[in-house]
N, C-alpha and C positions, 0 to 999 in steps of 0.2 A: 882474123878477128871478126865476131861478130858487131853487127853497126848495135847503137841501143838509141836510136835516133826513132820515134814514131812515127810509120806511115800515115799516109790520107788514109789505105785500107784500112789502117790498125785503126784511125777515129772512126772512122765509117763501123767497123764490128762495133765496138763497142758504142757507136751510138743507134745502132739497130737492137744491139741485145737490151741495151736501158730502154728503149721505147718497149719493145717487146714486156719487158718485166712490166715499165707500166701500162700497159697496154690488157696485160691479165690482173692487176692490181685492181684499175678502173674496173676490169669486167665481174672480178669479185666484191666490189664495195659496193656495184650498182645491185648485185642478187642481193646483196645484203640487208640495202637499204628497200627493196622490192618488198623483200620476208618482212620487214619489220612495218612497212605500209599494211600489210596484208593481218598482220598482227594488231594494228592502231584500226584497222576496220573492224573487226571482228571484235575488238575491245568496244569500240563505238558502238557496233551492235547489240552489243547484250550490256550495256549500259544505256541506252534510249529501249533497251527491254523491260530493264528493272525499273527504269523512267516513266513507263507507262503503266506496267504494274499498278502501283499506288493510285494513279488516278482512272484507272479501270473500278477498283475495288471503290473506291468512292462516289464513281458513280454508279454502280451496282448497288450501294448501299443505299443512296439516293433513291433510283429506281425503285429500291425493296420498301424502303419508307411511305412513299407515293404510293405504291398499293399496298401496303397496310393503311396507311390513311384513307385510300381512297375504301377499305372493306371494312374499317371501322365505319365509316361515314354511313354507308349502307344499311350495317348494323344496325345502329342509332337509329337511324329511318325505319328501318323494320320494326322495329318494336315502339317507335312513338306511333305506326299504325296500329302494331298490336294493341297497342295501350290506346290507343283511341275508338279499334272497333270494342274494345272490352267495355269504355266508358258508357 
């Protein structure tokens, strides 16, 4: 008759094979977690993209205002000399 009594070997396997499983478990969760860092950056990036967008365009509009103001200014100057060699 066979014994049904568990060896040391017999825990020893089976506690090499359970580490083993988590041991590829860990090494899949960690890609996992890797991938999804790498996704949370590139999310970050093109969100402090669209972030700066708008205050680009604002100040570009600024910018564009300034010299318009500053070429009506001139304008005005130009022609109140006009208008004073004419007088």
């Amino acid at each position: 008759m066979e014994s049904n009594k568990t060896t040391h070997a017999d825990y020893e396997y089976d506690l090499n094979s359970k580490y083993g499983q988590l041991k590829r478990q860990h090494k899949k969760i960690t890609a996992q977690l890797q991938q999804q860092r790498e996704r949370v950056e590139k999310l970050e990036t093109a969100l402090n993209t669209i972030w700066i967008d708008p205050m680009t365009i604002k100040l570009a509009q600024e910018i564009a205002g300034n010299a318009l103001a500053v070429d009506d200014c001139l304008v005005k100057a130009a022609l109140k000399e006009l208008e004073a060699t004419d007088a």
